[in-house]
C-alpha positions as a LaTeX table, in Angstrom:
\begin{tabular}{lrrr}
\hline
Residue & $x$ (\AA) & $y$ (\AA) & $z$ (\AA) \\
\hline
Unk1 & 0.00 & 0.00 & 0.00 \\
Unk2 & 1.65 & 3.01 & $-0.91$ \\
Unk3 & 2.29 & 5.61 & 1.56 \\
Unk4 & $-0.56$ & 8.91 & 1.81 \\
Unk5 & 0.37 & 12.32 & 0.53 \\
Unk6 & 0.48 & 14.97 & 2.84 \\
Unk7 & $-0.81$ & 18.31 & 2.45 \\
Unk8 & 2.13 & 20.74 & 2.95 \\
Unk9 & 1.90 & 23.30 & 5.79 \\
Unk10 & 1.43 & 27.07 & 6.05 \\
Unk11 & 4.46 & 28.85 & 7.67 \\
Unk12 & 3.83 & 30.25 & 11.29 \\
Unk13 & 2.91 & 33.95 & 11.29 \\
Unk14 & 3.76 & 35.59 & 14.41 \\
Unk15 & 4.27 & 38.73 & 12.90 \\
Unk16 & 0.80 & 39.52 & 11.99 \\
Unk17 & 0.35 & 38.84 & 15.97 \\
Unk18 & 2.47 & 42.19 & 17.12 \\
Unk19 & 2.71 & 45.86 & 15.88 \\
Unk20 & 5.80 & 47.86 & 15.99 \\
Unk21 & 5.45 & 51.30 & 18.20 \\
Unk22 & 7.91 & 53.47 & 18.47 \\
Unk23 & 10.60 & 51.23 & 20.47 \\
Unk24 & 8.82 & 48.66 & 21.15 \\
Unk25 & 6.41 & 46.24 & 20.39 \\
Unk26 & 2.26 & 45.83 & 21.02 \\
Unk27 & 0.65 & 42.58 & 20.65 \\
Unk28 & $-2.75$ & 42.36 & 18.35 \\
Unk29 & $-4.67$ & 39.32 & 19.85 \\
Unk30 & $-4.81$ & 38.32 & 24.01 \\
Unk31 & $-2.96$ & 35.80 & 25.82 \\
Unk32 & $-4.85$ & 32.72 & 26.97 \\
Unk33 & $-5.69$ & 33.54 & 30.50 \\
Unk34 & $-5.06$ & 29.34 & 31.42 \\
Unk35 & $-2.29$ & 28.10 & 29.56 \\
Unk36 & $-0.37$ & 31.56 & 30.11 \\
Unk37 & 1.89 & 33.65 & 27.80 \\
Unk38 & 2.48 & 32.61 & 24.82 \\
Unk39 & $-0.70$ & 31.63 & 23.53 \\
Unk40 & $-2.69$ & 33.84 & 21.73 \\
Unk41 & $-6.27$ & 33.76 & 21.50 \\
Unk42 & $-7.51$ & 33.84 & 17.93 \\
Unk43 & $-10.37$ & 36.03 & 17.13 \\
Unk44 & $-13.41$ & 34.97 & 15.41 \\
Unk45 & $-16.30$ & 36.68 & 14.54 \\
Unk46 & $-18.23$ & 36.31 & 17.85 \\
Unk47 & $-15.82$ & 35.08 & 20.12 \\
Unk48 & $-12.52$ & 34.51 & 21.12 \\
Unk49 & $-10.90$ & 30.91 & 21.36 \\
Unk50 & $-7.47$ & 28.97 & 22.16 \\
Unk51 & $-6.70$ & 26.24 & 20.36 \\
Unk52 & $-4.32$ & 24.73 & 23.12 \\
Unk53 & $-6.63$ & 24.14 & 25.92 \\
Unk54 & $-10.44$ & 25.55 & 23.99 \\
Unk55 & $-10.48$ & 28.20 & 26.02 \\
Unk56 & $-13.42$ & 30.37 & 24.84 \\
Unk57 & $-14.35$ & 33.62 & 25.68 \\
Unk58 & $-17.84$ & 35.07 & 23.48 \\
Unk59 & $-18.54$ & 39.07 & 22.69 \\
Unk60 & $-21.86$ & 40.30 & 23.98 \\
Unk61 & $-23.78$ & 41.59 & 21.42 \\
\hline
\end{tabular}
């Protein structure tokens, strides 16, 4: 059986995460407040989510 293809995988972008100001540096998106720094939560349209530990935080309308 031969062996399966796999699909090749986007780069890491952590520079769309932080902003440059000035001197130093802002960051775009929150921290996960469980798993600690590092993580970034990643914004949806309603809510707010990790994808290390499915944290999930949801806008109020």
């Amino acid at each position: 059986m031969p062996k399966k293809q796999r699909k090749p995988k986007k780069p890491l972008t952590l520079y769309k995460r932080y902003k440059k100001l000035g001197d130093g540096i802002e960051r775009t998106n929150k921290f996960c407040p469980k798993c600690g720094k590092g993580f970034f939560l990643a914004q949806h349209n309603n809510r707010v989510s990790c994808g290390n530990c499915a944290y999930t935080e949801f806008q109020k309308k």
